[in-house]
N, C-alpha and C positions, 0 to 999 in steps of 0.2 A: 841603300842601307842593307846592314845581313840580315835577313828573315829567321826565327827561330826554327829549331829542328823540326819543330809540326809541319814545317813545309816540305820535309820531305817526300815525296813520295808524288808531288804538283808539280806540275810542269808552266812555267808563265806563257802565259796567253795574248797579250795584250794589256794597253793601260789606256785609262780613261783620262781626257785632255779636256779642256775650258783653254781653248785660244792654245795657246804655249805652258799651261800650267798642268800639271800632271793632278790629277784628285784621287785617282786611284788606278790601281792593280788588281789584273785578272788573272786567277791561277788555276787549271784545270788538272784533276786530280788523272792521276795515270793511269790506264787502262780501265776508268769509268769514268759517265757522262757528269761526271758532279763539278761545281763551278765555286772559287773563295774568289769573294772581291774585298780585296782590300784596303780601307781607304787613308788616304795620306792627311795629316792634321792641314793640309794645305784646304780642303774640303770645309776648312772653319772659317776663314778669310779670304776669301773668292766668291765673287760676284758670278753667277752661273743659271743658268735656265733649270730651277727645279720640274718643267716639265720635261724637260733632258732627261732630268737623273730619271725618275719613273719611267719615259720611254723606253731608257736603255737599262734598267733594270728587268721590266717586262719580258724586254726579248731575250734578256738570258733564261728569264724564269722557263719562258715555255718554249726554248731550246734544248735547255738542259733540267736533267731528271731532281739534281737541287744544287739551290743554290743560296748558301750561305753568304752572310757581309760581317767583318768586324772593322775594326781600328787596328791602325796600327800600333805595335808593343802593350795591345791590352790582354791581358790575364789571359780571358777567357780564349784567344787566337789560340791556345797550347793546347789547348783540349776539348776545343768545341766539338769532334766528334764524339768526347766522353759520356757514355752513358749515367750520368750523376745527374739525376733530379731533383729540383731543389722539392721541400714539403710545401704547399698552400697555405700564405698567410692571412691574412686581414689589411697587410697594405694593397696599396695600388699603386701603380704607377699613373708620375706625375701624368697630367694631361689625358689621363686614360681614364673614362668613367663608365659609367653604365646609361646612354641616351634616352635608352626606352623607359627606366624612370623617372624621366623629365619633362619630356614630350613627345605627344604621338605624331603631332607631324614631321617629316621631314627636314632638315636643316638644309640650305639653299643646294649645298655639295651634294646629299642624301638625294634633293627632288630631282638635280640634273642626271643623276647617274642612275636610279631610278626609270625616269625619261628613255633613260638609253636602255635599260635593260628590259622595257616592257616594246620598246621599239620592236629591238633583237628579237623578242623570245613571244610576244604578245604578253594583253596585261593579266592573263591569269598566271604568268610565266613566273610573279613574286612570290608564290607558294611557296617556292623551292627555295626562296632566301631565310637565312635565321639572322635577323639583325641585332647588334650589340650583344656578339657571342662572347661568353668571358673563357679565357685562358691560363692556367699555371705557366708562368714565364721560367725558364732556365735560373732566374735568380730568386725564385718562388713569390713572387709578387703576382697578384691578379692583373689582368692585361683588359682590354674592350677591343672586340675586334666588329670595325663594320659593318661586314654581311661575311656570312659564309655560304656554302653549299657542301651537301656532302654525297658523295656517289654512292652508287650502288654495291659499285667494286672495294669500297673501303678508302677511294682518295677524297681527296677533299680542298678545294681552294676558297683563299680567303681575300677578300677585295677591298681594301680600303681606300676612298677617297679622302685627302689630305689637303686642307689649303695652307699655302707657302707658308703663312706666318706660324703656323704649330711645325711644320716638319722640312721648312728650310735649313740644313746645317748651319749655315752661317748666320740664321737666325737664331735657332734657339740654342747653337752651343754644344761643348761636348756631353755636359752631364746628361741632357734630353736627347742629345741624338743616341746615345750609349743605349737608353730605354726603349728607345722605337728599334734599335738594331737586336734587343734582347727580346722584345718580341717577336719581332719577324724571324730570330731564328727558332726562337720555342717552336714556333708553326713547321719550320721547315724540316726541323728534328722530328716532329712529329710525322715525318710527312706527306707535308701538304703544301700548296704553293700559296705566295703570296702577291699580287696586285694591287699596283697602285695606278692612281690616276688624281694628278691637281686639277685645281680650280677651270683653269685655263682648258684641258684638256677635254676636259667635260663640257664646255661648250662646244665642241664642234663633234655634234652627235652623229653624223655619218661614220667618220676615223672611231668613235666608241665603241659606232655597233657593230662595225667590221672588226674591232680590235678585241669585244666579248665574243664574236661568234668563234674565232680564230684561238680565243685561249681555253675560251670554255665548249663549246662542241654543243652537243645533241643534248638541248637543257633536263629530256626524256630520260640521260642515265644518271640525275639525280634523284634525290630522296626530299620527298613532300616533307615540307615542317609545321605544314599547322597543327597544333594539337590543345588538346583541353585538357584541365585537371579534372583528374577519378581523385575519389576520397577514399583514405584507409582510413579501417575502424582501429582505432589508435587505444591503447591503455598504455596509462602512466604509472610508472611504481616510484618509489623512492626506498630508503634502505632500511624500513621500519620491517619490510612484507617479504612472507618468504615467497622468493623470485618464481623458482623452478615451477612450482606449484601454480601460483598464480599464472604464470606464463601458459601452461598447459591450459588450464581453466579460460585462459582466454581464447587462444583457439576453440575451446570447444564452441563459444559464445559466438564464435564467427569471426571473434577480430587479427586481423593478419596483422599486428604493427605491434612494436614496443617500445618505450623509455623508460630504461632503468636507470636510476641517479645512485652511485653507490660508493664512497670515498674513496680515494687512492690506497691500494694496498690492500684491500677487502675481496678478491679475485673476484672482478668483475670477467675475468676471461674463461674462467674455470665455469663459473654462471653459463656464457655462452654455448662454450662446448657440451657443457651435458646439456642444454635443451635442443641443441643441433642434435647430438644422441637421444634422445628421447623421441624428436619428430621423424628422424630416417629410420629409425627402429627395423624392420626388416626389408626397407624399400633398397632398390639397383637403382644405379643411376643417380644418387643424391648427388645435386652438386652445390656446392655454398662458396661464396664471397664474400671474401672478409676484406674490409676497407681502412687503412690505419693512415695515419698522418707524416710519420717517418721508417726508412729502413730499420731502424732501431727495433720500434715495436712490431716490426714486420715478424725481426727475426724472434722476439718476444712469443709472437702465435706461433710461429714454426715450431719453438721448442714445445710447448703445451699441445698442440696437435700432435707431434708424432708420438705422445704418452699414449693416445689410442689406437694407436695401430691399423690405422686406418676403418675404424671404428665411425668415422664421421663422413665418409662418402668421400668425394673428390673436393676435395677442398684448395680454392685458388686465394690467393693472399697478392691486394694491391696495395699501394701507397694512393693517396688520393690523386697526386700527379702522374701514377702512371696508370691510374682510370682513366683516366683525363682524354689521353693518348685514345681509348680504345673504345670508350662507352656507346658513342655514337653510332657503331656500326656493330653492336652487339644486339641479340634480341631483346629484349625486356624482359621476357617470362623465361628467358636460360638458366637463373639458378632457382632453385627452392628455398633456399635460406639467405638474408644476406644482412651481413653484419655490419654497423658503421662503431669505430672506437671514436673514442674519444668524438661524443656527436654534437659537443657544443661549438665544435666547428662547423658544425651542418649551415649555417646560415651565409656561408660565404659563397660568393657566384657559381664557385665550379664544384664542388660538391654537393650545393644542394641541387645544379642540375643532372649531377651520374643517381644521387635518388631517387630525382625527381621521375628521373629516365623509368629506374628496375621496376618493373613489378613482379617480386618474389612469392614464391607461399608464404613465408613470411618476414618480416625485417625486426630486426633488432638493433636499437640503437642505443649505446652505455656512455654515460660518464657519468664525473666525477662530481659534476654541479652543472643544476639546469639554467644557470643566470649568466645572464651575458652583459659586458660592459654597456653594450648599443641597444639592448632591451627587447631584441629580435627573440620570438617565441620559438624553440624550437620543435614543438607541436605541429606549427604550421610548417614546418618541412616536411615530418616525417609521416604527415596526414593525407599527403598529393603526393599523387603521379601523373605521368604525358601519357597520354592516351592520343595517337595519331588516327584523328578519323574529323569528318564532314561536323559542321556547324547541327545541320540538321540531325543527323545520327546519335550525336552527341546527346540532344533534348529528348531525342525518341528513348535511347536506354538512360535515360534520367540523371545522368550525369551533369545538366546543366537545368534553370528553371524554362518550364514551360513561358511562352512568350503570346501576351497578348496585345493585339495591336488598334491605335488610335489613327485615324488620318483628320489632322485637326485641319482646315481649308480656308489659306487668306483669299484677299483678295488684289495682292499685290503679283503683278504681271513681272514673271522674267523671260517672257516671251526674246527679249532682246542684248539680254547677258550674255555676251560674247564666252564661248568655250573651243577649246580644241581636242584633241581623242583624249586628254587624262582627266581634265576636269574643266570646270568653269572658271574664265576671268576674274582674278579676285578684285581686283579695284571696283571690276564692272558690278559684282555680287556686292561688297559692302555698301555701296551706291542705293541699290535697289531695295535690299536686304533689313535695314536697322531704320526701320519708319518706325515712328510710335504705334501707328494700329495696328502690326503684325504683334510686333512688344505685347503689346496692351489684349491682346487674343491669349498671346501665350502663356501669361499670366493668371488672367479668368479662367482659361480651362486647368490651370493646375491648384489653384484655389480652391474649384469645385468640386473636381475629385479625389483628389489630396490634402485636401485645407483642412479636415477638421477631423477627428476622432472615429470611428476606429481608423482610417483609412490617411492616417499622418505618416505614409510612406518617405521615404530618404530618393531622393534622385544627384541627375545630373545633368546639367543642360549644357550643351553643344554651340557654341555660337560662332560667329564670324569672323569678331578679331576681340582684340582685350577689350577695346570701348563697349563693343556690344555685350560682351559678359557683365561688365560692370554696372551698363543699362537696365540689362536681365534683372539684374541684381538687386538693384535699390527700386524698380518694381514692382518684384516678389515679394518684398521686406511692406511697400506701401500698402501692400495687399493683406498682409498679417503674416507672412508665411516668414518662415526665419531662410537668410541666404545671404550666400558672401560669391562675390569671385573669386576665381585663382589665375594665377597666369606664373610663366616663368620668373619671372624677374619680381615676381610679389615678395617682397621681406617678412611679409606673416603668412605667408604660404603654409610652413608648416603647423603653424597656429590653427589655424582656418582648416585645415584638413582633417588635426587633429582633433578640431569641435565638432569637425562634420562624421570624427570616426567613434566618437562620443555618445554621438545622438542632439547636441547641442545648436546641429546647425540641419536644417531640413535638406536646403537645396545646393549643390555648387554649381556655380557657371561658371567654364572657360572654353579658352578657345585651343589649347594649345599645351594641357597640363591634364593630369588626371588620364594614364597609359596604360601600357603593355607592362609597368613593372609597380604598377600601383593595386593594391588590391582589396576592394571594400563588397564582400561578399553579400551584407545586408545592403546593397543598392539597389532598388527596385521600380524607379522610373529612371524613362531614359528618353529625354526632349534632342529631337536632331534639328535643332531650329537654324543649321548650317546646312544648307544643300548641296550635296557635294556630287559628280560624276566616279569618282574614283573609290571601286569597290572595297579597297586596302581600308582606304581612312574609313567608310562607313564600319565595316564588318570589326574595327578597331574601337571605333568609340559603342558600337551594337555590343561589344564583350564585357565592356566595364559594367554590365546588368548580371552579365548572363550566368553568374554563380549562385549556386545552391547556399542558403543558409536557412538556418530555425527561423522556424516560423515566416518563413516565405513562398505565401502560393506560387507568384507569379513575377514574371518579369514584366512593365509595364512600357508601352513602347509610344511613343508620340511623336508621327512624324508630321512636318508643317507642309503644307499642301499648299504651293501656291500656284500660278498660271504659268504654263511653260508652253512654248511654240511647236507649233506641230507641223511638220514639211512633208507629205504626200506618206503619208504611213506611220514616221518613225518623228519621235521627237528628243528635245533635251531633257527630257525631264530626267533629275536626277534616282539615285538609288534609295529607296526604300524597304522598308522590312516585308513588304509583300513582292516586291523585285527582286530580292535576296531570297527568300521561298518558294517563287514561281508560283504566288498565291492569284489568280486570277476573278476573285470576286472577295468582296470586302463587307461587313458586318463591326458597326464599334462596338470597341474591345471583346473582337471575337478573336476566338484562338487560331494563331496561326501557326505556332509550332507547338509540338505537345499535348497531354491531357490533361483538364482538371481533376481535381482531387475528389475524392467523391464525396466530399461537403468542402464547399468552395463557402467562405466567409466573407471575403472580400467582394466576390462577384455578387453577393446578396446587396451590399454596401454600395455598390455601382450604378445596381441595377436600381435602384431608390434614390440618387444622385441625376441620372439623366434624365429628361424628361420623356424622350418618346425613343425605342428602336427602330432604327431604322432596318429595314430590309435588306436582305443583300442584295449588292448589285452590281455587275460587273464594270473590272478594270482594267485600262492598260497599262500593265505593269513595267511593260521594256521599255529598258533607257535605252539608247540607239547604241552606246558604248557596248551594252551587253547583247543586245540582239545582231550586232555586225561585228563582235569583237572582231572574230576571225576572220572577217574581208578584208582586202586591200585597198591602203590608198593607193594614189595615182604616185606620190615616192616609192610606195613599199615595191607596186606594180614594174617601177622604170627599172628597181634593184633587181627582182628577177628576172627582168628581160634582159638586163645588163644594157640595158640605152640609158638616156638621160630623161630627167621629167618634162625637159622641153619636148623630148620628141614625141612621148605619149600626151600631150597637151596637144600639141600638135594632131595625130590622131585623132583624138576626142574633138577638137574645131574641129578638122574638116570632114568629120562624123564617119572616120575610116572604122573605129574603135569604138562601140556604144558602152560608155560605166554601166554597171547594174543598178546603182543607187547614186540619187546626185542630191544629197543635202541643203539648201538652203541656211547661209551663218549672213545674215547682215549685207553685206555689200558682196562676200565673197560663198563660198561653197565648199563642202565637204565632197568628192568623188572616191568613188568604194570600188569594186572587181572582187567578185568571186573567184579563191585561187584556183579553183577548176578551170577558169576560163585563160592561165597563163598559159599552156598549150595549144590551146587555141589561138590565142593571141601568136605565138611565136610561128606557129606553123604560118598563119596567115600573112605575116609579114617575114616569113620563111629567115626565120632568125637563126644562127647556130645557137646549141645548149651551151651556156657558160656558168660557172659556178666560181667559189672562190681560188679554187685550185688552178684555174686556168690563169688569171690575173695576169702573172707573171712571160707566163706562154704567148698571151694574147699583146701583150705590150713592147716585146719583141720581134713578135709577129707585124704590129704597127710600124714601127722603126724600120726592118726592113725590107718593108713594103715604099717606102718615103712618094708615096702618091699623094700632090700637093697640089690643088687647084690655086690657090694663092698661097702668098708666104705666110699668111697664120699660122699657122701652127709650128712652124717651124721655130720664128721669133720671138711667141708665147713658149715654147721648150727652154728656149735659151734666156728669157727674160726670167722665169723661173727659177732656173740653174743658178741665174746669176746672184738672184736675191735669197735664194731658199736658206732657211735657218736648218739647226741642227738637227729637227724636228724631222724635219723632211715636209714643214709649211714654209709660205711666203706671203707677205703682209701687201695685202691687194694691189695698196697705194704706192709700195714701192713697186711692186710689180707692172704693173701703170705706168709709173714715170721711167723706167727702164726701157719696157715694150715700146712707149712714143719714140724716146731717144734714139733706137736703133734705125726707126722709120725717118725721123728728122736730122741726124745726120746723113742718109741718102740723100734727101734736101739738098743739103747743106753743099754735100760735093757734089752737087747737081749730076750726082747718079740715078737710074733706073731706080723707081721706087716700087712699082710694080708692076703687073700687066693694068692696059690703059681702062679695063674698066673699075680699077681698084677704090674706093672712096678714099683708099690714102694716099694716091697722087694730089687732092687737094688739103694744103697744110695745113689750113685751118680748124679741117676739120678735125686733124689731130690734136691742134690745141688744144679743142672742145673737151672737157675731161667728164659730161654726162653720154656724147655721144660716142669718145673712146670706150667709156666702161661698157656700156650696151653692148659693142661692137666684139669686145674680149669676149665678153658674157657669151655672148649671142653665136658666135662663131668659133673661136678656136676650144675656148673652155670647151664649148656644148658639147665637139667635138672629143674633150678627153673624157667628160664625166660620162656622154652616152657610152662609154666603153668600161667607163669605172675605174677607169684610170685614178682620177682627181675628183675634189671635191670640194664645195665652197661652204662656209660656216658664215652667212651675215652677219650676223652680231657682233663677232670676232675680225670680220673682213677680211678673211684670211684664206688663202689656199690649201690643200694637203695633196699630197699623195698617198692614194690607197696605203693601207698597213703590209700588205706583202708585198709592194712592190716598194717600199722603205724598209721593210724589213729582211727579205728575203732574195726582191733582187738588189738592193741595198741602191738607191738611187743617190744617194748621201754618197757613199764611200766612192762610187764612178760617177761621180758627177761630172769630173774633167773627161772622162772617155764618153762619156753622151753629149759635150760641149763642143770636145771633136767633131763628133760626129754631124751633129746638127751644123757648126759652122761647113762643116765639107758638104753637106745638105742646101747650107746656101749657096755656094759656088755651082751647086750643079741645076740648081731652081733657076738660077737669072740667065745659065746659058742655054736652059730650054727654050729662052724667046728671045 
């Protein structure tokens, strides 16, 4: 087909193939690193590995500096490098939402990729993620991206995991594919890259972590995103009050915030500008941000600011979408003044977080009417800001409520609840976990000190799965206490929320609901009656307390205490509020973060509720997660030695290698190493240094070198080759029945099958297909993974090869030149004997 004139100036590149069928076209712009793929309506109607398309998406992404994708003959191909931003509206794009209002755990895709990223980076490593980031898309629609991360330097990648059935082409169609391609280019315009990885891909967490470490780098040059709301002292005017005046008067009073409500056509701009003149009065250096909604009104303040002559300091003028662009890597406290027009737009994703972001000397926010169709306050926008600082830090400058803490103690044992490094076995926890007398505990202590007047506090209780919230639930209610569940999938969800945002409903329980985008500032108990290892989901549901409102001493914390196993020091015990503190001696509801007020009302009301104080007395706070984060397993250990886990297994049997920590799990065991001790380790078994960069070097260096004690590896290369998908995997079982075949046609023509003490001179034992798989495993595999060559995914059964030596030395594209090679490999193996 002719490509329109916007391709001038591209040079094509290559085109992307399914078998025989062309999906798309690669065009690389001339004399820069920039990449257009273009894809062909055949892309709708083909049957195709969508882990392909993300593979080979990827590796153009972090080849090249960007890289754009449209359709063929659509609109936007003529001028996507047009600087025209659309303005922010209130739609969304289909299938694009905001997750962190829905639920705080993870979605199956979210836990695998997660998994991998705390593998990579270790698990305080989630910091640096902002999940469910919202976006102005190129056709001004709101977008949900992910996770993002943003550098230090200003770049920033975004990663989405996708399962097939939302972001398959040929499932969802043009009009959805059209919205995921207008997002990914919003991001790239901006840019920043974007990442994907499906369903599939995400199980085989080796190829992940090597494929994060390789895109994303030193996780050290990004930017921490935890943060908590500060509150501005807010006044509200409407258009009864003279503004100017007032506005003054308020600063005097302290308060840095405004909303002015003042009809269209009554210079709400004129208003702004002279109290911008008023507060720079003879200060250097003024600088103000003014925030509008379209070019139009941009050019609107242009003309009205340059009436004073620069009379108003330095004044920069954005559209909300090209804040969007820049906010994140702006300081907070860089302007003095900062303006939002037209602010009953404030409530939509992306502007109320460039707000949320600034903290000005002062804000001012106008329009025309403070009512919104969806009933969103906008008070509560223009009341908070992100404040990037520590949990703890946050309490001490009283930005969040002081926290006191409960350790309520069953007597149900999870001494035997299987866990691995992120958290605990959930079937094994539900099992153990939803007995009636733990229930029936957790009930009576919130009866007793919340059950009756003054001390009829509002909580939220934590549970296991929906049945147990629901359990929780009815009771709470048996008990007198008013309570409902919630969970996703409840149809009076937002009934029940909104009774509980009333005052109508005392308690909610769920498992799964009530987040990171939900926000009930009078919640002041907080039941973790779900045990968890994973500090993310604790410090998550520990949040939904930890906001400041009237008339609230204290945030009240109650965590369930049950029997956890303890294996020579360190045990499972999960995270708790005094874990999260590094509180190491305990007093009920003594203060663990924060100061009481200096007439505490509540603690008078407690202390006449409990029958006796107990004394302090010490505790061990550390969960083994947190006190070994930073050690090594025995995988993490084989990856920096660049051998296999067999062979430090090996070591560790024949006691060559002593772990520093050997865990006790049931049947099996947790092994740890200090990374201190990888140098050691390496020198002792006098290892070369390898890192990722070698891979490539070192795998050629194998080849040839073609030193072969048996034909393994040779026929395992070529078994490989012959099955390997476009991935650059191979599906065990074929791989299997390939590898046999080679050996059983030697058989067959009663050839030399191998040297005579081979176990596959006897046929049967090939038959055997538990003693062949051992045999791959144990031998040629061990062979390519202790080098890091390859790598297995059980679940999946499936082989890989390393991400740079599929990507880089492209194992895929010369696979006939290494088939050569290896059969020439054979010819020269059988005339050695």
């Amino acid at each position: 087909m002719i490509y329109p004139p916007v391709l001038e100036g591209f040079g094509y590149l290559e085109s992307i193939y399914h078998g025989a069928v062309e999906l798309s076209r690669v065009y690389r712009k001339i004399d820069k690193n920039q990449i257009l793929i273009v894809d062909l309506q055949s892309i709708f109607n083909t049957e195709f590995s969508y882990q392909h398309y993300c593979l080979t998406q990827n590796l153009y992404m972090n080849r090249y500096t960007t890289v754009f994708r449209f359709l063929e003959d659509d609109p936007e191909l003529k001028d996507f490098v047009s600087e025209q931003v659309a303005e922010e509206t209130d739609n969304f794009l289909g299938g694009s939402f905001d997750r962190a209002k829905v639920s705080i755990d993870p979605s199956p895709l979210e836990y695998r990729f997660e998994l991998c990223f705390e593998e990579a980076y270790g698990s305080d490593a989630l910091k640096y993620l902002n999940r469910e980031y919202p976006i102005i898309t190129g056709t001004g629609q709101t977008g949900f991206l992910d996770y993002v991360l943003f550098g230090q330097d200003g770049s920033w990648i975004v990663i989405e995991e996708n399962g097939e059935s939302y972001h398959h082409p040929k499932l969802i169609k043009e009009k959805r594919y059209r919205k995921n391609l207008d997002k990914q280019n919003s991001v790239i315009a901006r840019g920043g890259k974007l990442f994907r990885w499906d369903g599939r891909a995400l199980s085989n967490q080796p190829v992940i972590v090597d494929e994060l470490k390789n895109y994303i780098g030193d996780i050290s040059r990004y930017i921490v995103q935890t943060s908590f709301n500060g509150e501005r002292r807010l006044a509200l005017h409407d258009h009864q009050r003279d503004h100017l005046e007032d506005l003054s008067r308020d600063r005097k009073l302290g308060k840095n915030a405004a909303l002015v409500t003042l009809p269209t056509g009554t210079g709400k701009t004129r208003i702004a500008c002279e109290d911008i003149r008023q507060m720079k009065s003879d200060q250097t250096g003024f600088l103000v941000l003014v925030l509008v909604p379209s070019r139009d009104l941009a050019r609107q303040w242009e003309k009205e600011i340059s009436t004073y002559q620069g009379g108003l300091g330095q004044v920069t003028i954005l559209t909300y979408a090209g804040a969007s662009r820049v906010f994140q890597t702006t300081n907070p406290r860089q302007y003095d003044y900062l303006v939002v027009d037209e602010a009953h737009h404030s409530p939509a994703p992306v502007l109320k977080r460039i707000i949320e972001h600034f903290q000005p000397g002062f804000l001012l926010g106008l329009t025309a009417t403070d009512q919104r169709f969806d009933g969103k306050k906008l008070e509560e926008v223009f009341s908070s800001y992100q404040i990037k600082m520590d949990l703890p830090r946050a309490i001490q400058d009283g930005l969040l409520a002081p926290i006191r803490a409960f350790r309520l103690e069953s007597n149900i044992d999870l001494s035997q609840v299987r866990f691995n490094q992120h958290d605990y076995i959930n079937a094994d926890l539900e099992r153990r976990v939803t007995v009636c007398s733990r229930n029936e505990l957790i009930a009576e202590c919130l009866f007793n000190f919340f059950g009756n007047k003054p001390m009829d506090k509002q909580g939220l209780v934590f549970c296991v799965n929906v049945q147990h919230a629901k359990t929780m639930a009815n009771l709470l209610n048996t008990k007198g206490l008013t309570a409902s569940s919630v969970d996703g999938r409840d149809p009076e969800r937002d009934r029940k929320i909104e009774e509980y945002m009333s005052g109508k409903l005392q308690f909610l329980c769920t498992c799964s609901l009530l987040t990171e985008g939900w926000d009930a500032p009078h919640t002041s108990v907080i039941v973790m009656a779900r045990p968890t290892l994973s500090k993310v989901l604790y410090m998550q549901q520990i949040g939904r307390g930890t906001r400041t409102a009237k008339g609230k001493e204290f945030l009240y914390v109650i965590d369930v205490v049950d029997t956890y196993g303890a294996f020579g020091g360190i045990t499972n015990r999960p995270w708790s509020i005094h874990a999260l503190f590094e509180s190491t001696a305990y007093q009920p509801w003594g203060i663990i973060a924060g100061t009481a007020p200096d007439e505490s009302h509540e603690m008078a009301v407690i202390d006449t509720t409990r029958e006796t104080i107990l004394a302090l007395k010490p505790l061990d706070i550390f969960t083994w997660q947190k006190a070994y984060n930073h050690y090594y397993s025995t995988e993490q250990l084989a990856r920096e030695l660049f051998v296999s886990t067999g062979t430090v297994n090996s070591w560790i049997g024949k006691r060559e290698v002593q772990p520093d920590l050997v865990i006790p799990m049931g049947r099996s065991s947790v092994t740890l190493f200090h990374p201190d001790r990888v140098p050691e380790i390496r020198k002792q078994k006098n290892l070369k240094e390898h890192n990722d960069n070698t891979i490539v070097e070192d795998f050629q260096e194998f080849l040839a070198q073609g030193d072969y004690t048996f034909s393994f590896k040779i026929f395992f290369l070529l078994s490989f080759l012959d099955v390997m998908d476009e991935n650059g995997e191979a599906d065990f079982r074929m791989l299997l029945e390939r590898y046999r075949r080679y050996y059983l046609d030697r058989h067959d023509r009663g050839i030399t099958v191998d040297r005579p003490k081979c176990l596959y001179n006897d046929r049967n034992y090939l038959l055997d297909d538990i003693k062949l798989k051992n045999s791959i495993l144990q031998n040629p595999f061990e062979k390519f993974e202790r080098k890091r060559f390859m790598s297995y995914a059980k679940d999946l059964k499936c082989l890989s090869f390393h991400p740079r030596l599929r990507d880089y030395y492209s194992v895929i594209k010369n696979r006939e030149e290494l088939r050569d090679m290896m059969i020439k490999e054979v010819e020269k193996y059988y005339k050695s004997f």
